[in-house]
Backbone as CSV, one residue per row, in Angstrom:
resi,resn,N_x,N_y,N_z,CA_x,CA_y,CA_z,C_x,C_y,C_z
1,UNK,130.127,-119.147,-75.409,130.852,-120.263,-76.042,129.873,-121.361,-76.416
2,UNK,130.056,-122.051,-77.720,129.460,-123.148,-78.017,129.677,-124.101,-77.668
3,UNK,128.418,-124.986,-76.872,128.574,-126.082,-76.406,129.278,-127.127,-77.600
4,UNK,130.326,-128.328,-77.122,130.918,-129.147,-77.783,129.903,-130.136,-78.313
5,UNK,129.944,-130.020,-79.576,128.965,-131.236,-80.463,129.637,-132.854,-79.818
6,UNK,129.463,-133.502,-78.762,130.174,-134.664,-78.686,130.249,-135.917,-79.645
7,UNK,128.723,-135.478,-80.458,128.474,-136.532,-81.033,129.348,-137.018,-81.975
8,UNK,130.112,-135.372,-82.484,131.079,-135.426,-83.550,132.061,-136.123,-83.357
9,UNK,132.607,-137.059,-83.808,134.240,-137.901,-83.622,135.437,-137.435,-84.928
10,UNK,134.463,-137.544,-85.921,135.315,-136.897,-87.189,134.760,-135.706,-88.190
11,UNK,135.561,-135.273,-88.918,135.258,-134.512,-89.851,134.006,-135.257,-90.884
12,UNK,133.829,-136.622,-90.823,133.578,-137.421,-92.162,131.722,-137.416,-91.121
13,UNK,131.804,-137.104,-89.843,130.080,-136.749,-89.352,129.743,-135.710,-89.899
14,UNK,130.216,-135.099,-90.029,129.654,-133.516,-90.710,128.625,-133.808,-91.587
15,UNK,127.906,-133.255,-91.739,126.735,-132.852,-92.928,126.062,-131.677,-92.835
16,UNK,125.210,-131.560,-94.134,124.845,-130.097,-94.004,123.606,-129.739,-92.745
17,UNK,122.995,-130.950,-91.757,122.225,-130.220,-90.967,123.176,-129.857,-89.880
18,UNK,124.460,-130.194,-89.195,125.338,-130.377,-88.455,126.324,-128.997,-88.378
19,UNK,126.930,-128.888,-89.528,128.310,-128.182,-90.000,128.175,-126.888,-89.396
20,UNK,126.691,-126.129,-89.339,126.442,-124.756,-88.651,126.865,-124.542,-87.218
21,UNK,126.661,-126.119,-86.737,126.418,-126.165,-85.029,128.243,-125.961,-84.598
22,UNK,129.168,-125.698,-85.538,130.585,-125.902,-84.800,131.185,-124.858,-85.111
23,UNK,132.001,-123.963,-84.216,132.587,-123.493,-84.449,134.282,-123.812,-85.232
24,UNK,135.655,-122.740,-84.724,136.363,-122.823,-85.888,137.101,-123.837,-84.843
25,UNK,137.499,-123.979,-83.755,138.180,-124.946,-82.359,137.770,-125.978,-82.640
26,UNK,136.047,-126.196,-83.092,136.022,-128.141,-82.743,136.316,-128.046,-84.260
27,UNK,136.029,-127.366,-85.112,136.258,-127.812,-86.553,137.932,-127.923,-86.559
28,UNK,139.034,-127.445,-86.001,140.288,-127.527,-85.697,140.858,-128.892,-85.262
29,UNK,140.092,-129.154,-84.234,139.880,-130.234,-82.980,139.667,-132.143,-83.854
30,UNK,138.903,-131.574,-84.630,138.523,-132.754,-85.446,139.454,-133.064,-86.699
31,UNK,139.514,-132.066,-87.476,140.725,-131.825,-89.075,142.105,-132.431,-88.256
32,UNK,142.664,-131.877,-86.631,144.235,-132.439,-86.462,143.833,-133.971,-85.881
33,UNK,142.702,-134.584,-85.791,142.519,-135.586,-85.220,142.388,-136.621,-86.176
34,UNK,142.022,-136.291,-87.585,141.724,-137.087,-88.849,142.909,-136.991,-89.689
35,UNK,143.766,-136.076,-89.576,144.891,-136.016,-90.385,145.722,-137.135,-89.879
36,UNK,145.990,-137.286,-88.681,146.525,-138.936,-88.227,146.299,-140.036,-89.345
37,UNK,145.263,-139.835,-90.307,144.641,-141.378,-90.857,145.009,-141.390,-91.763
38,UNK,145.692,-142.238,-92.350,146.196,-141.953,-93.459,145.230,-141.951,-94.883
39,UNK,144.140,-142.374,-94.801,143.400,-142.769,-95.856,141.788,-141.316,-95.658
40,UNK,142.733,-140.369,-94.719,141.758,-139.241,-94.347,142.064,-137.623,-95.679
41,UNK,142.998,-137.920,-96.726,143.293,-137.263,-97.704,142.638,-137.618,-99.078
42,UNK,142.178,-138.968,-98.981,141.231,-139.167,-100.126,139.784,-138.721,-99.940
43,UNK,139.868,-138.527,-98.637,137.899,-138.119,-98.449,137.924,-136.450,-98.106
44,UNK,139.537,-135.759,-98.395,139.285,-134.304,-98.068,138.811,-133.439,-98.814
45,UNK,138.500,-133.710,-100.025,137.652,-132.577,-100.878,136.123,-132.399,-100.729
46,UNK,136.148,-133.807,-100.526,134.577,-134.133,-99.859,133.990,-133.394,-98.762
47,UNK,135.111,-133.635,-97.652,134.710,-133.084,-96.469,135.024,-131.304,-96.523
48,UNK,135.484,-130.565,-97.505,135.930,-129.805,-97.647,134.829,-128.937,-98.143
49,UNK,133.766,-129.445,-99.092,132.979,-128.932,-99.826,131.572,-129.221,-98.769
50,UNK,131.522,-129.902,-97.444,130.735,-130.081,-96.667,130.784,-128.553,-95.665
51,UNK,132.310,-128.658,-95.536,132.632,-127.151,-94.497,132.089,-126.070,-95.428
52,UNK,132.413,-126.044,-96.709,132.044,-124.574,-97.041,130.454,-124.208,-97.546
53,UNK,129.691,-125.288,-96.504,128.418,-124.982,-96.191,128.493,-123.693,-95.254
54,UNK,129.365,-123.730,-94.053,129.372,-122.903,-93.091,130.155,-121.938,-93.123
55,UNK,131.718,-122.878,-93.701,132.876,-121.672,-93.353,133.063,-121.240,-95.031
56,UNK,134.015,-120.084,-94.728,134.603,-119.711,-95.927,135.809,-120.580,-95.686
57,UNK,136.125,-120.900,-97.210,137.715,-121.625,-97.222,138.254,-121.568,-98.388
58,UNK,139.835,-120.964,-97.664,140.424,-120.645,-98.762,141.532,-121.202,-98.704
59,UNK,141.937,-121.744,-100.019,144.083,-122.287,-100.131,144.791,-121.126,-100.544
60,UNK,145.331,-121.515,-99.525,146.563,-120.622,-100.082,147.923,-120.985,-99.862
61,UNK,149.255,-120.581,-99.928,150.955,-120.648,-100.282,151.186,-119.714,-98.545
62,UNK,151.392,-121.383,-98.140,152.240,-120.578,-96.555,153.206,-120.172,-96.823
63,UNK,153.754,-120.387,-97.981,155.187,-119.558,-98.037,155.601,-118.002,-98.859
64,UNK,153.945,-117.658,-99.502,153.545,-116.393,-99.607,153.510,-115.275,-98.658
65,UNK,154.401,-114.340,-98.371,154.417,-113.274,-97.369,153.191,-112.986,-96.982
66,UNK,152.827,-112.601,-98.266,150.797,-111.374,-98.556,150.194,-112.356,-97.682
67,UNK,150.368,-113.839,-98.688,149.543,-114.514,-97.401,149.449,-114.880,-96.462
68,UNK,150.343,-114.814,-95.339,150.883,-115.296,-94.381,150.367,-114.517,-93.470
69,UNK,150.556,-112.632,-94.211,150.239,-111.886,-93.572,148.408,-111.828,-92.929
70,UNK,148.062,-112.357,-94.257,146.525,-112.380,-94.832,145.832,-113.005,-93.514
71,UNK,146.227,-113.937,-94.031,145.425,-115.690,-93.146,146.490,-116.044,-91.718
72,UNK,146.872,-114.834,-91.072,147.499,-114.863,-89.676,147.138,-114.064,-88.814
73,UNK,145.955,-113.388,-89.615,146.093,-112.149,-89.145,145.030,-111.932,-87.490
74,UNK,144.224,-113.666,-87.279,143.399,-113.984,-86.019,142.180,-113.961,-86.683
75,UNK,141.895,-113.758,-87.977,140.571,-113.666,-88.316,140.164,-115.259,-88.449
76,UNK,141.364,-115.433,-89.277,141.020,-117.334,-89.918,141.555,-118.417,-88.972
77,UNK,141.963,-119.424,-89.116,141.908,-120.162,-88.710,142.597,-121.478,-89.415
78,UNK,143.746,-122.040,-89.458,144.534,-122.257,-90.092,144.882,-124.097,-90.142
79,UNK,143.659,-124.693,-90.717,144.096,-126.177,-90.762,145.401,-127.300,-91.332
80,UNK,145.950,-127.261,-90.688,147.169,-128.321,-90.802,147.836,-129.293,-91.945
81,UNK,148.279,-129.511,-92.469,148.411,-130.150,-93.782,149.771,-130.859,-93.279
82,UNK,150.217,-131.947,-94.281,151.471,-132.483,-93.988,152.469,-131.821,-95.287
83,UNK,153.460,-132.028,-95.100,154.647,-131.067,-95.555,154.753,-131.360,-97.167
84,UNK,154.142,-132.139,-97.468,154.157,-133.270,-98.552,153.645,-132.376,-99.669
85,UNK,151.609,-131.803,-98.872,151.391,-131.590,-99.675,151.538,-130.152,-100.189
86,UNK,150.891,-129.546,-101.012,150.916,-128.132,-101.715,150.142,-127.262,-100.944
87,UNK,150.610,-125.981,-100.460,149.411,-124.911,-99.927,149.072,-125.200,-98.567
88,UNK,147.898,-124.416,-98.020,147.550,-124.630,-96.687,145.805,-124.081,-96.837
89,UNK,145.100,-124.510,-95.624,144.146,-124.019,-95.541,143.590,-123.286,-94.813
90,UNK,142.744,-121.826,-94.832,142.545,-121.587,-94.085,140.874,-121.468,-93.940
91,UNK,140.270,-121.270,-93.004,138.572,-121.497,-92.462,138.421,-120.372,-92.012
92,UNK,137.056,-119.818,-91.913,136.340,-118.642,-91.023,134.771,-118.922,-91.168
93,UNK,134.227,-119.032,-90.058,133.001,-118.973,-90.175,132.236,-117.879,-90.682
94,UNK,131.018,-118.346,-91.485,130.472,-117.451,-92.237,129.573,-116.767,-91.493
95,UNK,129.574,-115.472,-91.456,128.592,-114.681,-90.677,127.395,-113.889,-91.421
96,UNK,126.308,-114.367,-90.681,125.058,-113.824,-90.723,125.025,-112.510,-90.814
97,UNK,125.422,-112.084,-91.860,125.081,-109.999,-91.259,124.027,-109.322,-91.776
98,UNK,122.867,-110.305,-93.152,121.861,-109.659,-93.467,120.734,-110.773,-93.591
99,UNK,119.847,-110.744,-93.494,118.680,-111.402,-93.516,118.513,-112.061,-95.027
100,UNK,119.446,-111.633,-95.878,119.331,-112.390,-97.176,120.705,-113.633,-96.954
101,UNK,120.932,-113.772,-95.946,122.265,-114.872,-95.957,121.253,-115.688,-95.197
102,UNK,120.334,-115.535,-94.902,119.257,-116.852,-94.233,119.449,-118.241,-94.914
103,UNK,119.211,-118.812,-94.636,119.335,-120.545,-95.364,118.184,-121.647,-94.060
104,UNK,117.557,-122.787,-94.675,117.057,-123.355,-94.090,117.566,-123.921,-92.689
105,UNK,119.357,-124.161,-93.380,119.876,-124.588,-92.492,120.217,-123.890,-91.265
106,UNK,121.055,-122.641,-91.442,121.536,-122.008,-90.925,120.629,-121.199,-89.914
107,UNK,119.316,-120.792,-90.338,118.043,-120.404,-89.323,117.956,-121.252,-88.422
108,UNK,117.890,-122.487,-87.981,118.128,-122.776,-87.029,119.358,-122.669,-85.712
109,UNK,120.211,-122.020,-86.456,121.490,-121.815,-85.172,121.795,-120.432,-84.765
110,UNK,120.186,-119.953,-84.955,120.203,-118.331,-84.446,118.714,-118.150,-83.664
111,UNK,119.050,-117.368,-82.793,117.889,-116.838,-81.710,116.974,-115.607,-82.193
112,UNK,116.301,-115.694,-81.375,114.948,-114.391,-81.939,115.432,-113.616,-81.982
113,UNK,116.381,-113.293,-80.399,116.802,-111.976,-81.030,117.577,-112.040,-81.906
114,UNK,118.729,-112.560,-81.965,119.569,-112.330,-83.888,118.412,-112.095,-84.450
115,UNK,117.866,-112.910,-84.937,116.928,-112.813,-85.996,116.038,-111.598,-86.125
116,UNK,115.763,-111.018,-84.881,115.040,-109.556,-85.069,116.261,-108.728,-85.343
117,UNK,117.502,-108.522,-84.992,118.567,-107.727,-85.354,118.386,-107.858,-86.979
118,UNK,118.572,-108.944,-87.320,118.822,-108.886,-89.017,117.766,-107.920,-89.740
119,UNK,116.337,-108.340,-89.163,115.406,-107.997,-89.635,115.352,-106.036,-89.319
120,UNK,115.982,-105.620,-88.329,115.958,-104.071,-87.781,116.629,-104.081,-88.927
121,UNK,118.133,-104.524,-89.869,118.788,-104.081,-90.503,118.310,-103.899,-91.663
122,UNK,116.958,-104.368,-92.149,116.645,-104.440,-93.262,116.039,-103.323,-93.614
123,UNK,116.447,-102.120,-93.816,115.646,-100.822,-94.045,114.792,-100.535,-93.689
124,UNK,114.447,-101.099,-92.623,113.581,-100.734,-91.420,112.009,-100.755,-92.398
125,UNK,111.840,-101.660,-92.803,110.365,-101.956,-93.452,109.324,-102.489,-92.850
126,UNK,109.743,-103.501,-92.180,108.895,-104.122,-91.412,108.854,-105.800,-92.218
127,UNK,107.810,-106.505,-91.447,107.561,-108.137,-91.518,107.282,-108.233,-93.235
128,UNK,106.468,-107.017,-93.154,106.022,-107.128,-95.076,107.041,-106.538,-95.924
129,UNK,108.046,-106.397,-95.885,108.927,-105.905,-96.777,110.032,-106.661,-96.704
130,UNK,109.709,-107.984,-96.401,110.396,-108.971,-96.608,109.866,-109.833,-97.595
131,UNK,111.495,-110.295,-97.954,110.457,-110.927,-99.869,109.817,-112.649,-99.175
132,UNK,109.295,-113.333,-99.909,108.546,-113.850,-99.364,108.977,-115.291,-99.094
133,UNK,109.913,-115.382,-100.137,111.015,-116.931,-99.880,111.736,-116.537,-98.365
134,UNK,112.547,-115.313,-98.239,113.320,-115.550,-97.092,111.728,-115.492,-96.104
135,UNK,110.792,-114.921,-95.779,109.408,-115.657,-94.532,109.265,-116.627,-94.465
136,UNK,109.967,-117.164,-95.699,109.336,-119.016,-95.758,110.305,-119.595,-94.438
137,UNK,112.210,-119.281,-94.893,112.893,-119.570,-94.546,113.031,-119.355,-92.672
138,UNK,112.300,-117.869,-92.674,112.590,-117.660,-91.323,111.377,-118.749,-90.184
139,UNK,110.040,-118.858,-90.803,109.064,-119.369,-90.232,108.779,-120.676,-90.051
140,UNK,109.747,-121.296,-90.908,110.632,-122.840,-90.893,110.870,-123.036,-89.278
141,UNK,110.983,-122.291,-88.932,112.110,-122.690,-87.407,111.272,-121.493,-86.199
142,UNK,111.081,-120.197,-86.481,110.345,-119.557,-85.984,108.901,-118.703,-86.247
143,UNK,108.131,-118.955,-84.585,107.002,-118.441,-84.702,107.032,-117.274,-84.637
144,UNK,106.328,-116.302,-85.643,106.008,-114.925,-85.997,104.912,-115.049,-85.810
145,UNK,104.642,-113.567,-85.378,103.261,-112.476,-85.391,103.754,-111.844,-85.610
146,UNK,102.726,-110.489,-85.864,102.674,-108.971,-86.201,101.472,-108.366,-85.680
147,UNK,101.661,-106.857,-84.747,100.231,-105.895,-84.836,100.838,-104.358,-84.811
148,UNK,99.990,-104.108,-85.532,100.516,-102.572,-85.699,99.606,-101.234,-84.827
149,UNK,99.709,-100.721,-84.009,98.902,-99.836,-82.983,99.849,-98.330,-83.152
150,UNK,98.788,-97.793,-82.925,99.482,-96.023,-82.850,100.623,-96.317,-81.347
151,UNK,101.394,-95.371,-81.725,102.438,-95.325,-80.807,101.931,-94.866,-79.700
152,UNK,100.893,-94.111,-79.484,100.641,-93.625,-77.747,99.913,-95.117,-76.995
153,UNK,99.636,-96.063,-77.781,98.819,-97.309,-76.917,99.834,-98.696,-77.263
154,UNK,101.091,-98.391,-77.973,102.122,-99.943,-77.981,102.306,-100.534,-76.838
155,UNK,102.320,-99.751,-75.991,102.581,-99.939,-74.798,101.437,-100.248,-73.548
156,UNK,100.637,-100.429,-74.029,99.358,-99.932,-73.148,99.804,-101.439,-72.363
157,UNK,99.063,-101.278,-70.400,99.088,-102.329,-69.699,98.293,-103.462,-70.362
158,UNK,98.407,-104.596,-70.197,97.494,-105.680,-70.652,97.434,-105.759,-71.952
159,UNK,98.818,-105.390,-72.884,97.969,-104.855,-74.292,99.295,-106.498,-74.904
160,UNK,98.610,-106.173,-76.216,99.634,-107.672,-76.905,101.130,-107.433,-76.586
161,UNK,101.598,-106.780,-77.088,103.275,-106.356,-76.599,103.366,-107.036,-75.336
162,UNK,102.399,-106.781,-74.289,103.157,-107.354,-73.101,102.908,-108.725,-72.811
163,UNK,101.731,-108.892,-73.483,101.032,-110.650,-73.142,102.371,-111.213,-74.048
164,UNK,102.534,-110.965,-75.137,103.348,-111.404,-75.884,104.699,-111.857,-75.354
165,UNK,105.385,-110.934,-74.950,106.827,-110.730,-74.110,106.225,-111.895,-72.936
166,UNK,105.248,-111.930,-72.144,105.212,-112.624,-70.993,105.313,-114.509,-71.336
167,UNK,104.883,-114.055,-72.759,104.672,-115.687,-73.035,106.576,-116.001,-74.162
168,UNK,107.319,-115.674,-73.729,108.342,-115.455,-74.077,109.357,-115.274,-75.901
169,UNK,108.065,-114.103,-75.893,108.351,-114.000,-77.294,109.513,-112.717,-77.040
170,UNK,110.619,-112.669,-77.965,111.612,-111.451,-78.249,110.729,-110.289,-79.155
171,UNK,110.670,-109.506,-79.404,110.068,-108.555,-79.786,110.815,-107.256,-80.598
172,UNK,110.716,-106.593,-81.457,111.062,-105.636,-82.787,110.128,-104.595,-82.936
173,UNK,109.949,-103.266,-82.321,109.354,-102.253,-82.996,109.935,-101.443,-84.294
174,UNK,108.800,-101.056,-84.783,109.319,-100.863,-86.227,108.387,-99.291,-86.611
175,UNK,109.100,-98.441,-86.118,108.474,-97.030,-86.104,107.792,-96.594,-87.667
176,UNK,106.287,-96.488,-87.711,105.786,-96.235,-89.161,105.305,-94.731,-89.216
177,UNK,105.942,-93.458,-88.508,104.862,-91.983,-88.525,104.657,-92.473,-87.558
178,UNK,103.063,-92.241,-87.385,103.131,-92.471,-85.544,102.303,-93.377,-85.585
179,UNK,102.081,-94.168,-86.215,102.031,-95.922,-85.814,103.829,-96.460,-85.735
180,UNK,103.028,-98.025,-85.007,104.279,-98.988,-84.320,103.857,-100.170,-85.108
181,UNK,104.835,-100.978,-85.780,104.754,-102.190,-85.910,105.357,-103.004,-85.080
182,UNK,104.901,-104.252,-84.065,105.681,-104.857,-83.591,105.777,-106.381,-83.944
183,UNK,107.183,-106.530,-84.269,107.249,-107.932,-84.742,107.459,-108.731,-83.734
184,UNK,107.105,-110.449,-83.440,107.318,-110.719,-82.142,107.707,-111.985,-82.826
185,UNK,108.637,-113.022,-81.983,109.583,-113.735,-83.090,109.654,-114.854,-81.157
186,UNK,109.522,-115.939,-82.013,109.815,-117.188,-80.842,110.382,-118.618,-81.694
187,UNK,111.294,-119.201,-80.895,111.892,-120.438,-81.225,110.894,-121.211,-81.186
188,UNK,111.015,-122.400,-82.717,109.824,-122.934,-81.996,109.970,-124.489,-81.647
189,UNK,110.236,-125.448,-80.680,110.312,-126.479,-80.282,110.676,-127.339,-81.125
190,UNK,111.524,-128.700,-81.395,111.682,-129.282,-82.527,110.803,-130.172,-82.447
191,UNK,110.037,-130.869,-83.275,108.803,-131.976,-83.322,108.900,-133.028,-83.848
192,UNK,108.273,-133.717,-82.965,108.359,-135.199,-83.202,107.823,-135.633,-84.467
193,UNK,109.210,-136.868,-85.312,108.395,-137.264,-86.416,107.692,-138.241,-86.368
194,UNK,106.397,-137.929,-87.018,105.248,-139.079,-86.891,105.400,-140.412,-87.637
195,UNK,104.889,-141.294,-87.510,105.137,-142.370,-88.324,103.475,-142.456,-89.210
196,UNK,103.926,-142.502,-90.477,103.303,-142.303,-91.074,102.754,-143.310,-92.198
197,UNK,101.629,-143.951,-92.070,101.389,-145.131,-93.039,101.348,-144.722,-94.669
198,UNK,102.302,-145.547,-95.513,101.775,-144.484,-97.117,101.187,-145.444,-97.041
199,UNK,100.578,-144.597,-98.793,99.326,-144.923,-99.673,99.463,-146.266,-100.006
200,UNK,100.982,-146.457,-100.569,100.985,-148.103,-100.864,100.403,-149.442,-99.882
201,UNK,100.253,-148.589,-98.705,99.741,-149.376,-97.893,98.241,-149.922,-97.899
202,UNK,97.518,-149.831,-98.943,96.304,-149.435,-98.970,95.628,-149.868,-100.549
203,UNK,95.002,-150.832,-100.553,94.517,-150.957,-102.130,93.787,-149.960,-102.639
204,UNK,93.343,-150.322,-104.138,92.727,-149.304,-104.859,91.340,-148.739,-104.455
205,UNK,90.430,-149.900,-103.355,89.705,-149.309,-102.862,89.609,-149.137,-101.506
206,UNK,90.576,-148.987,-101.152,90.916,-147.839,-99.841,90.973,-148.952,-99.025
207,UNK,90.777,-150.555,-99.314,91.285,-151.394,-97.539,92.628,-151.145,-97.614
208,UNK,92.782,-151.502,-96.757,94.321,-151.324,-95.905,94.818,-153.171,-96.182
209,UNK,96.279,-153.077,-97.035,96.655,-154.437,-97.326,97.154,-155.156,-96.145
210,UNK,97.553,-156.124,-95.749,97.862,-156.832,-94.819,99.134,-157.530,-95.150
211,UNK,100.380,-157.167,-93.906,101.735,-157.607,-94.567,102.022,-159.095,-94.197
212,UNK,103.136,-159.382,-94.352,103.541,-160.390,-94.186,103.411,-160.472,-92.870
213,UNK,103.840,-160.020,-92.135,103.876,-160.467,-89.909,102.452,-160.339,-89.590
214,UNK,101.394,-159.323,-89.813,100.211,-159.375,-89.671,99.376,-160.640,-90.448
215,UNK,99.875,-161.230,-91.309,98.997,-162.513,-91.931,99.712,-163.198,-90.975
216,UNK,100.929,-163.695,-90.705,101.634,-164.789,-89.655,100.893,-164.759,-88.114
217,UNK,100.392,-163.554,-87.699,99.421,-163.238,-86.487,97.957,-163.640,-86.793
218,UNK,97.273,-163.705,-87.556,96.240,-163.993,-87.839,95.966,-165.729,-88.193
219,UNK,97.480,-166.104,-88.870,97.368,-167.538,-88.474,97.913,-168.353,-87.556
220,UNK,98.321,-167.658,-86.697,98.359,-167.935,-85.499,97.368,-168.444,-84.754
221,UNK,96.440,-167.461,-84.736,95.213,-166.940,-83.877,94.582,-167.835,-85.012
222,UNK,94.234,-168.287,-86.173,93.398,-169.470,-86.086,94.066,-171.177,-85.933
223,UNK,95.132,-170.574,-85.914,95.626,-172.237,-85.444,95.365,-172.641,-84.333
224,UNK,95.266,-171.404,-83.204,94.777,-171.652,-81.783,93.668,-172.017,-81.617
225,UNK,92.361,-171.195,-82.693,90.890,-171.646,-82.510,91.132,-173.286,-83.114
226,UNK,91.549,-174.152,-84.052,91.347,-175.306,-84.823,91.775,-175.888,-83.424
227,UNK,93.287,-175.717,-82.266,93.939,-176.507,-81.672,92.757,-176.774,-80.567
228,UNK,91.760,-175.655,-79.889,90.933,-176.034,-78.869,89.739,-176.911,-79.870
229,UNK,89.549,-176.690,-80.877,88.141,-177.423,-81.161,88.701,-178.496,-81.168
230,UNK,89.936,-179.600,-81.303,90.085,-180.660,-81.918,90.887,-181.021,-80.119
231,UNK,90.739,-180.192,-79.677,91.382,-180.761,-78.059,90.309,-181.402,-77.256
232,UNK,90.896,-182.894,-76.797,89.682,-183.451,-76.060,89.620,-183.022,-75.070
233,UNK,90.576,-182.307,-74.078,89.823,-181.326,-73.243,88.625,-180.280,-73.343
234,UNK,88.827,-179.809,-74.484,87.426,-179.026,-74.904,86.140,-179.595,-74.329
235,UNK,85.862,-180.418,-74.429,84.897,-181.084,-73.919,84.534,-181.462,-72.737
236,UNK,85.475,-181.528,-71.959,85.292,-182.179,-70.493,84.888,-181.131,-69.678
237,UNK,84.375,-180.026,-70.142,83.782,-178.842,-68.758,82.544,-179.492,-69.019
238,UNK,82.279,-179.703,-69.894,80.459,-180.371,-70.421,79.842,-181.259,-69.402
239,UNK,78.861,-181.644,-68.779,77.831,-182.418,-68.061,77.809,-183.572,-69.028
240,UNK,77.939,-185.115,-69.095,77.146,-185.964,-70.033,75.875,-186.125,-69.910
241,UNK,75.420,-186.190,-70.660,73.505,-186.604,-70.155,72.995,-187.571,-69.598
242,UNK,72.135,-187.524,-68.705,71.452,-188.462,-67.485,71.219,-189.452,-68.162
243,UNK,71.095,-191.062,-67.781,70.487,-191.831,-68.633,69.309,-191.822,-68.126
244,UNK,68.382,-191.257,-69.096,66.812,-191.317,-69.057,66.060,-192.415,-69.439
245,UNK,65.276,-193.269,-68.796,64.204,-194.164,-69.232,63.169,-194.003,-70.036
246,UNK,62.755,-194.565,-71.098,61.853,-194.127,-71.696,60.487,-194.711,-71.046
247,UNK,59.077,-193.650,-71.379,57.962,-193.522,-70.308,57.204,-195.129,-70.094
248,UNK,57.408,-195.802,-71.203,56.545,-196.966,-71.408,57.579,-198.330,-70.611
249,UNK,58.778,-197.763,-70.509,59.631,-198.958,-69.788,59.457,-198.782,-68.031
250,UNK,59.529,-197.519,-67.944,58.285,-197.241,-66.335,57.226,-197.752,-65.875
251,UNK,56.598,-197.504,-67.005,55.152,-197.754,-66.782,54.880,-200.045,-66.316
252,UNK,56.185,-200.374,-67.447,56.335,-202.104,-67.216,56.565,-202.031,-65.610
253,UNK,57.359,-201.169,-65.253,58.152,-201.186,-64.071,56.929,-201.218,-62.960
């Protein structure tokens, strides 16, 4: 079971990095919770064309037998409408069943292993007989390797297959004659975004400009140097000088 997105409160959070993470219950959960609003029917085509990032959705006539029969049948999933309006809706999440339904988005809400399943389904070709946009798509989100060894040493003790597996990669043999390809497939951590200075930051010959709060700090810091030079404390760590006699007023002496 999928953990509950809490973050979600309405249908109107949804977006396309989000919409994958829910199943058809919280997407249920949320649609009878927004239909309360009354001003939640002007933003439903919107939010409608957000779901069919994920789900399939279809209208149809609850008062159509075919369809009744159709869209009752436990597959879909049947969002609520008020009596008012025309039709009904029904939802199903869209399922992953070939490695060409990959999407940037959607690669992220699947595991190595799914992802090696899809890839077994693909006519059993291997890592290279994948076209090269969907590698883009899969390597977005997961780390791949590949090594290919005769089948009597895939297995060998100490050999990559097992270092591999130990360092918790899922793994795909891919029988070639009597070589093995093994694909090895890992989630890969989400990463921190850097903060990043642009170019505008920076004149034409490469100093770095100085903004507004950094000039307000800098005159700061010389208002402080002007405030000690002109402070008559400044002065008072100082010794005054001895009064010295001059040699010839001694010498009277």
């Amino acid at each position: 079971m999928q953990k509950k997105n809490s973050y979600l409160e309405s249908t109107l959070d949804l977006n396309s990095g989000n919409v994958w993470s829910i199943d058809e219950n919280e997407l249920l959960n949320l649609w009878q919770q927004d239909i309360n609003d009354e001003d939640f029917y002007a933003s439903e085509e919107k939010v409608l064309n957000v779901i069919r990032l994920s789900f399939d959705v279809y209208h149809f006539d609850p008062k159509d037998e075919r369809d009744k029969i159709r869209y009752n049948n436990g597959e879909y999933t049947i969002l609520p409408v008020p009596e008012t309006h025309n039709g009904a809706v029904a939802v199903r999440k869209k399922r992953i069943r070939q490695i060409t339904d990959l999407s940037y988005e959607n690669v992220k809400h699947i595991t190595a292993k799914e992802l090696l399943e899809l890839i077994d389904r693909n006519f059993g070709g291997g890592w290279e007989s994948i076209a090269l946009s969907i590698r883009d798509i899969i390597e977005s989100t997961f780390d791949i390797s590949t090594t290919t060894l005769p089948a009597t040493r895939i297995h060998a003790p100490g050999g990559t297959l097992e270092r591999k597996v130990a360092d918790g990669y899922d793994v795909l043999e891919v029988t070639k004659g009597t070589w093995v390809e093994a694909i090895f497939a890992k989630k890969r951590e989400p990463m921190e975004k850097l903060r990043l200075i642009s170019d505008s930051a920076y004149d034409e010959e490469g100093n770095r400009r100085i903004n507004d709060d950094e000039e307000d700090e800098k005159e700061v810091d010389r208002d402080d140097d002007d405030d000690a030079a002109n402070d008559d404390t400044f002065y008072e760590s100082y010794t005054p000088e001895a009064d010295i006699k001059d040699v010839d007023e001694l010498s009277e002496e």
